[in-house]
N, C-alpha and C positions, 0 to 999 in steps of 0.2 A: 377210838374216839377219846378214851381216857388220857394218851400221849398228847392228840389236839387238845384237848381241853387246858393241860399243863402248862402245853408250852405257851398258850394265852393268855393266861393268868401272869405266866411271869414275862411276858410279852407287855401285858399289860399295865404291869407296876413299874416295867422301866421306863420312868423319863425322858431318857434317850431315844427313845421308839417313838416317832409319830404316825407310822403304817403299818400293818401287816400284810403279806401275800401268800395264801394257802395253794399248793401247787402240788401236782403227785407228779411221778417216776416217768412221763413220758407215754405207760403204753393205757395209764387209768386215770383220770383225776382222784378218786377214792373208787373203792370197790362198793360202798355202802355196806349192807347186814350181810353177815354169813349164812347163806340159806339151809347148808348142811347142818347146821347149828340149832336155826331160829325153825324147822320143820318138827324139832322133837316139843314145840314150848305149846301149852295149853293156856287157856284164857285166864287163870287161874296165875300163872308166871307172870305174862305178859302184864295184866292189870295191877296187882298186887306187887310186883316188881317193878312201876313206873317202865317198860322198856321203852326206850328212846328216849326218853325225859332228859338224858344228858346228852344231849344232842342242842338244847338250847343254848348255851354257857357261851356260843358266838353271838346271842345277839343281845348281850349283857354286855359285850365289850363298847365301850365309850371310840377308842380308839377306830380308825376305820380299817375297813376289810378288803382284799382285793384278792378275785378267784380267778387263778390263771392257769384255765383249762387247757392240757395240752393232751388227753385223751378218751376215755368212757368217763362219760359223768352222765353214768345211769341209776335210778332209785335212790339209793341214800346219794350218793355221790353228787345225781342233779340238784336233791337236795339241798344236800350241804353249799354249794355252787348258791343258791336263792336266796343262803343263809347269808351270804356276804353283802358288803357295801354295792361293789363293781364288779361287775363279772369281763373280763377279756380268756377270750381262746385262740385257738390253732385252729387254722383250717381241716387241720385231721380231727379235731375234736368232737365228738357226737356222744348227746341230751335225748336225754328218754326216763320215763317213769313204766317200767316195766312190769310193776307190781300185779297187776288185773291178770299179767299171763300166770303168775303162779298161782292165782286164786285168793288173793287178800287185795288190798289199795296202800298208796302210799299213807305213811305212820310219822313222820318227820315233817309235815309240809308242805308235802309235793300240793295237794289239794289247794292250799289255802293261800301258798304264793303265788304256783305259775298264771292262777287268774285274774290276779292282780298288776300280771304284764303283758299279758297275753287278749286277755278277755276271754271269755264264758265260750265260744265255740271253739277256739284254738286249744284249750286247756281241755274240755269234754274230750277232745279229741286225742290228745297228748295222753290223757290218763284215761280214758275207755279200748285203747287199742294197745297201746305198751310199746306202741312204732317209735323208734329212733329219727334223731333228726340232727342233722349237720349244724353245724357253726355258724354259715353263713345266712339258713334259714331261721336257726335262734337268734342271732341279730336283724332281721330281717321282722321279725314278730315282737321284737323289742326287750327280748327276755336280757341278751346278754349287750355290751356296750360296742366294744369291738371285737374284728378278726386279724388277727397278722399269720403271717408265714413262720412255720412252726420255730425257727430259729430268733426270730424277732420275738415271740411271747413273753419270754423271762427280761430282757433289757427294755419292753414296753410297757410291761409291769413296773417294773422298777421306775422308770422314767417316771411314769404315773405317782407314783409312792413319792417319790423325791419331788414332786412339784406341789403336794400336801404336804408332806414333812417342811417346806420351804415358807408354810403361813401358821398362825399362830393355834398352835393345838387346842388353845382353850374352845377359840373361835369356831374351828376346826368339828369340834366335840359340839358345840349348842348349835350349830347348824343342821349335823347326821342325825343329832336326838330331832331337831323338827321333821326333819325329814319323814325318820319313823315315825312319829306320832301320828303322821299323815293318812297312815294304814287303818288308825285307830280312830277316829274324828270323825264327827260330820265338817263339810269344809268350814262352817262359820266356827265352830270349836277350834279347828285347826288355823284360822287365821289370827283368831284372838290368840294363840298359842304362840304362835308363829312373830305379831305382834311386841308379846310380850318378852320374849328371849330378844329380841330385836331392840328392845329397851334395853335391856340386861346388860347388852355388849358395851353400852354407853359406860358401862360401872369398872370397865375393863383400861387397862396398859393402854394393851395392841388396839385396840378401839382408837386409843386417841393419837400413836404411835403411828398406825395406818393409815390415819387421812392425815395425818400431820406429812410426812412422806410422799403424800399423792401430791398435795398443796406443793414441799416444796420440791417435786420432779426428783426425788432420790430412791433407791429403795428401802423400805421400812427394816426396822429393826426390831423384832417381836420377839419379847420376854416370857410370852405363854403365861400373861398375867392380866 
């Protein structure tokens, strides 16, 4: 996680960069925790050592996220997957919170996102049995966005990324932040929130740049200012 988190950071500070896509090797999206590792640790590590605490450093990023599942994205790995903006996968791709079979719950998240897309019986169910579950049934319950054929994943990612990258990242950025805050709010909070960033943009370039562009049928030209 320490190498994710790095390459985020300076992910984040380039300019250049208006998306990211977190992807693994084809046969895992991430592996999550090392169980042969995390079996010797007592409550005592765990607590006092923050474990997992760096596990959040993704959802500090301004920048948007795009998780393009192309195999086990179980326990940390689903995790990480929730951690993102967008989630796309492969049809071979298969989501599970498996934690309960080794005798702990998930520690990253698992609880506290997948029921916020899932709702209250699908997620009990998801994280009280540890059962796996395909691609096309995690978009089906709304967790993930789309499914492609495992060769189409990575060029529909990107596709995706290149058609953000294509509007103005200020813009871009005070939109994702309302978005989160959405998780945090009651809806009248979230509206005035939502509201107010919605004024903010008026203070903007690409604000005046964008409907200037709509008005005269061209495409805009956005300075990310």
């Amino acid at each position: 996680m320490n190498d994710l988190n790095s390459a985020l950071a300076e992910f984040e500070a380039d300019p250049e960069i208006a998306a990211m896509i977190i992807t693994g090797n084809g046969k895992a999206f991430a592996a999550g925790a090392d169980i042969k590792e995390m079996k010797e640790y007592d409550f005592t590590k765990v607590f006092s050592g923050g474990f997992l605490t760096g596990w959040t450093h993704i959802n500090q990023c301004k920048k948007p996220t795009i998780a393009a599942v192309n195999g086990y994205a179980l326990g940390g790995g689903c995790e990480l997957a929730m951690m993102c903006d967008i989630i796309y996968a492969s049809d071979a791709a298969k989501f599970g919170q498996p934690e309960i079979l080794i005798g702990t719950i998930p520690g990253a998240g698992g609880t506290q996102r997948i029921i916020r897309s899932v709702g209250k019986s699908k997620a009990m169910e998801i994280c009280l049995t540890g059962n796996q579950f395909t691609a096309v049934e995690a978009e089906k319950m709304g967790l993930i966005s789309k499914v492609f054929p495992p060769d189409q994943l990575i060029p529909e990612s990107l596709k995706l990324g290149e058609k953000i990258a294509s509007l103005s990242k200020l813009t871009v950025a005070m939109c994702k932040n309302a978005v989160n805050r959405s998780y945090e709010l009651t809806l009248t909070e979230g509206l005035n929130y939502e509201r107010n960033l919605f004024y903010s943009t008026f203070a903007t370039e690409d604000r005046k740049e964008g409907m200037a562009a709509f008005v005269e049928k061209r495409p805009p030209n956005f300075q990310d200012k």
